[in-house]
C-alpha positions, 0 to 999 in steps of 0.5 A, spaced: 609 367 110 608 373 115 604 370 121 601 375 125 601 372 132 600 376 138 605 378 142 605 379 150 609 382 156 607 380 163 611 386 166 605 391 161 598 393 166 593 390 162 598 384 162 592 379 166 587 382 162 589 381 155 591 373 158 584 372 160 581 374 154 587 370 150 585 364 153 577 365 153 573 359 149 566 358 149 564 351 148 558 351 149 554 350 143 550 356 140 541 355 140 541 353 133 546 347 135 543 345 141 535 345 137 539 340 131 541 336 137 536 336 142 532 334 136 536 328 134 537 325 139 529 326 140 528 322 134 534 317 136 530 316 142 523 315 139 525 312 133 530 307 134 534 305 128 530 308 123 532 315 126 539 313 125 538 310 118 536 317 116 540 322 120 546 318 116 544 318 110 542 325 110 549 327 113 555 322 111 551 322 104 550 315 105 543 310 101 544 306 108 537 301 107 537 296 112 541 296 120 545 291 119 549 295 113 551 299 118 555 294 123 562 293 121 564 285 122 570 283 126 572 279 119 572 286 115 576 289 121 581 284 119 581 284 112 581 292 114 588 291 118 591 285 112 589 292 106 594 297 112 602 297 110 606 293 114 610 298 118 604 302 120 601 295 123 607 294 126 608 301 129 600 300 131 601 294 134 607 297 139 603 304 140 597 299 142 602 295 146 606 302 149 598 305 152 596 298 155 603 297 159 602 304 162 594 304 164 596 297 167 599 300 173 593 306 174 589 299 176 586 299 182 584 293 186 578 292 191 579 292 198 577 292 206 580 293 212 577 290 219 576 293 225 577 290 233 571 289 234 570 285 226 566 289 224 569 290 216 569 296 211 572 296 204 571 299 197 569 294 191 572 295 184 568 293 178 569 295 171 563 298 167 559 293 163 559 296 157 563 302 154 562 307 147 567 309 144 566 315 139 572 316 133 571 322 128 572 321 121 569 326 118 577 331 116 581 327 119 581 319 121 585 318 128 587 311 129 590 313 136 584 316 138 581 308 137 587 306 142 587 311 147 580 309 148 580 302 148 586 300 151 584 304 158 577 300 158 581 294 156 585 294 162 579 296 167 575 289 164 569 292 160 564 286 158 563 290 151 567 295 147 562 299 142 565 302 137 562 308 132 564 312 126 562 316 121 564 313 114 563 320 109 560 318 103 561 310 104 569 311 105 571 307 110 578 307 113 582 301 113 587 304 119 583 307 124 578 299 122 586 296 124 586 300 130 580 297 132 582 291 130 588 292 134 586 294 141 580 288 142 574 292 140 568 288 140 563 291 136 563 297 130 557 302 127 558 306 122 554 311 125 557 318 127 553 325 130 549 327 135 545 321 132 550 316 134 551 318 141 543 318 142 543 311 139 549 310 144 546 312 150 538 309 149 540 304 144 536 302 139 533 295 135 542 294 132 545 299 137 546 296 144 544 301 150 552 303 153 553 305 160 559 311 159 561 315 151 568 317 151 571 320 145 572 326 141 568 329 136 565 336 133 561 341 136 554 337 136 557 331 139 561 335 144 553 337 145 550 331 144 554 328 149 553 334 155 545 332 153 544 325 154 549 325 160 545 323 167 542 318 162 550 314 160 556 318 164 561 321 159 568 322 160 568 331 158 566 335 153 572 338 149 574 343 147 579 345 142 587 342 142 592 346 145 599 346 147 603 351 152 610 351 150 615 354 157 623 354 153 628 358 156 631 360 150 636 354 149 632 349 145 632 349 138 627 354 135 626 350 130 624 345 134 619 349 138 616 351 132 614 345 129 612 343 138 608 349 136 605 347 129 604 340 131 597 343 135 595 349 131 594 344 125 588 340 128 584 345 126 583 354 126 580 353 134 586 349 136 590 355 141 598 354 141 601 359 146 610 360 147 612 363 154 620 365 155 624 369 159 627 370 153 625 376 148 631 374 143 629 367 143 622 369 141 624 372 135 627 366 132 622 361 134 617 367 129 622 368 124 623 360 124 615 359 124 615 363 118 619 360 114 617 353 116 610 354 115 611 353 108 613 346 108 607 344 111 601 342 108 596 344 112 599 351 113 593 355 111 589 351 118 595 352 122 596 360 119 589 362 122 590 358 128 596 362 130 594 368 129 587 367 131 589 364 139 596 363 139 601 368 142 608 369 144 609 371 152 615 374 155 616 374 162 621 376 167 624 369 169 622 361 170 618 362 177 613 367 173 612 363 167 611 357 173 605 361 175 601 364 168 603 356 167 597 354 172 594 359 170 593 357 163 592 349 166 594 347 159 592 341 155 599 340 154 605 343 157 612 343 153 617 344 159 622 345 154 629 347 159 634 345 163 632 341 169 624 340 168 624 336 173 624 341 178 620 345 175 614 340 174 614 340 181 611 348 180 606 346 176 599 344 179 594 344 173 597 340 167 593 335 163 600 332 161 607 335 163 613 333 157 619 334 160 626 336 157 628 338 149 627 332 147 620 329 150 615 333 145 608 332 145 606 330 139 610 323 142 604 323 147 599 323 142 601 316 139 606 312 142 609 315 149 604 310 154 599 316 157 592 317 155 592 323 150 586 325 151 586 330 157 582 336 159 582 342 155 579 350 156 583 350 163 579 345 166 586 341 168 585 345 174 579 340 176 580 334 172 585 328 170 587 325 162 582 319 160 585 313 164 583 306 168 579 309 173 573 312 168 571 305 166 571 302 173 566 304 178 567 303 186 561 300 191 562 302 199 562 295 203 560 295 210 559 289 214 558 290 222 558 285 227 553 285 234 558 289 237 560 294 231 553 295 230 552 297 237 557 302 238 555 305 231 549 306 233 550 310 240 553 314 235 548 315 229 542 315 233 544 323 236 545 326 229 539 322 226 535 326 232 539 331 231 536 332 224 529 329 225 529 323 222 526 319 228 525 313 223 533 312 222 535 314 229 531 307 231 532 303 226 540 305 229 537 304 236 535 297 235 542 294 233 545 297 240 546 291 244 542 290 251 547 292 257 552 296 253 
């Protein structure tokens, strides 16, 4: 199959404007999605459960009559997890163990420190109370999204995990129920949409009210999340998948174009983008992707993502591909040559670093130990993956002795003043010891 993928050189004038157009994505929902939206979880929020009930009904085709029909009972989640194959437990089950081990270590405790004069100052760690996690099931179901939601908030200590999932047409997924099952999941809705991450945020007569959403979704979660948040925190608004492959030409280009497929088949939005100081080399990888693509099933998604958002970028030499690599701020970043190490050191914006031939990023996606769920869009130059510290929250703490509170205060009061807040500068002042 032919596969027209854009090709760039970095050396031609118009090199930079063609990559900002190239990685151009707006995800901010049309007017049409953001009515629909703002109308459901206007419903949801005045309605409760019978707003939910309809909204299911009406777009997972379900004849849901009572609330209860749609919470999922730890029982069933067993039963669920007992109907899966034996293998897939077990590599679930090694996955669920893999992301636990890892998050363990990004734990953060409280702590405090006291001066000479005793007075005492520190942080408090505490994790959230109650945690939503959105998994979609409407083309695809995705267990490792269930784990890499939960394992994180399981680490930080969440009272209770909340778990949501449109059943299309009644079908239940017994891998991703497995997955839930797995990972400690407390309570599961099969409820998805706007509507679920309205019930999420306000909470309904079934639906306990949740303190922060995470987990992916289409384009009127994405939207719903952005319009109840300040109401719950939520973790990002995503955009579509994407891969950023740097290989110098050594690497099997059949490896690189399976690396390249394993994004652009998520669906025809998501972008997959190789750069090379190789031109030879990126002549293969197009002649293998254009042979293997007719082996993969979902060929017809990854052909109008390629040729949609993919690209092919020569370059001069590694030190260039470094830079345009920043300025990408990928999703994920194959480093795929020779000592990857040094070159990580280079890279300032990535929402995750696979490092040699043989770490690809598909490895990520289910079992390797680090959250897949990572910024997108580019805005790995200001956030970080999902991890413990999204489920955690942090309290200042300060307490001052006499003497603490006395030297304080000489030093509060004149900027207290110095902004006219006379009020502050003396509730300051009365703490300063008589004589000092």
């Amino acid at each position: 199959m032919n596969l027209n993928i854009r090709e760039f050189s970095s050396c031609s004038d118009g090199f930079r404007n063609e990559l900002d157009t190239l990685l151009a994505w707006d995800s901010v929902s049309d007017a049409t999605v953001h009515t629909t939206v703002a109308d459901i979880v206007e419903q949801v929020r005045l309605k409760g459960d019978d707003a939910v009930i309809e909204f299911t009904n009406r777009f997972d085709r379900r004849k849901v009559a009572l609330s209860s029909e749609l919470e999922i009972s730890k029982e069933e989640m067993a039963l669920a997890k007992g109907r899966v194959s034996t293998d897939l437990v077990v590599s679930l089950e090694a996955a669920a163990k893999r992301v636990y081990d890892y998050h363990v270590r990004q734990k953060q405790p409280s702590w405090q420190y006291q001066e000479d004069d005793g007075t005492v100052l520190g942080q408090k760690v505490t994790p959230l109370d109650r945690v939503g996690v959105y998994v979609p099931g409407g083309k695809a179901a995705y267990p490792s999204s269930v784990l890499m939601n939960v394992m994180p908030a399981k680490v930080a200590g969440v009272g209770e995990i909340i778990m949501v999932v449109p059943t299309p047409d009644g079908f239940v997924n017994d891998i991703v129920l497995a997955a839930a099952y797995i990972a400690g999941v407390d309570r599961v809705f099969t409820i998805g949409g706007a509507q679920a991450v309205a019930a999420l945020a306000y909470g309904t007569e079934t639906i306990p009210k949740v303190d922060k959403i995470v987990g992916p979704g289409n384009i009127y979660v994405a939207t719903a999340k952005k319009m109840v948040f300040g109401v719950v925190g939520i973790d990002m608004i995503a955009g579509p998948s994407e891969i950023l492959v740097v290989c110098d030409g050594k690497t099997d280009p059949d490896w690189i174009a399976m690396d390249l497929f394993s994004q652009a088949e998520h669906d025809e939005d998501a972008q997959s983008i190789l750069i090379s100081p190789d031109l030879a080399f990126i002549k293969e990888v197009r002649l293998s992707m254009e042979r293997l693509i007719e082996t993969q099933s979902r060929k017809n998604i990854i052909k109008a993502s390629l040729e949609g958002r993919g690209a092919f970028i020569h370059v001069k030499d590694m030190d260039e591909a470094m830079d345009i690599a920043n300025v990408v701020a990928a999703e994920h970043l194959e480093l795929s040559i020779d000592e990857p190490e040094k070159w990580a050191e280079k890279i300032r914006h990535a929402g995750a670093i696979f490092m040699g031939r043989h770490t690809p990023e598909a490895l990520g996606d289910y079992c390797a130990g680090p959250n897949h769920v990572l910024p997108t869009s580019g805005t790995a130059r200001f956030s970080s993956p999902l991890g413990v510290y999204d489920f955690q929250k942090r309290s200042s703490m300060i307490y001052c002795s006499p003497e603490g509170a006395s030297e304080l205060a000489k030093i509060a009061s004149p900027l207290a003043r110095g902004e006219s807040l006379e009020a502050h500068a003396m509730s300051a002042e009365y703490r300063i010891l008589k004589g000092s």
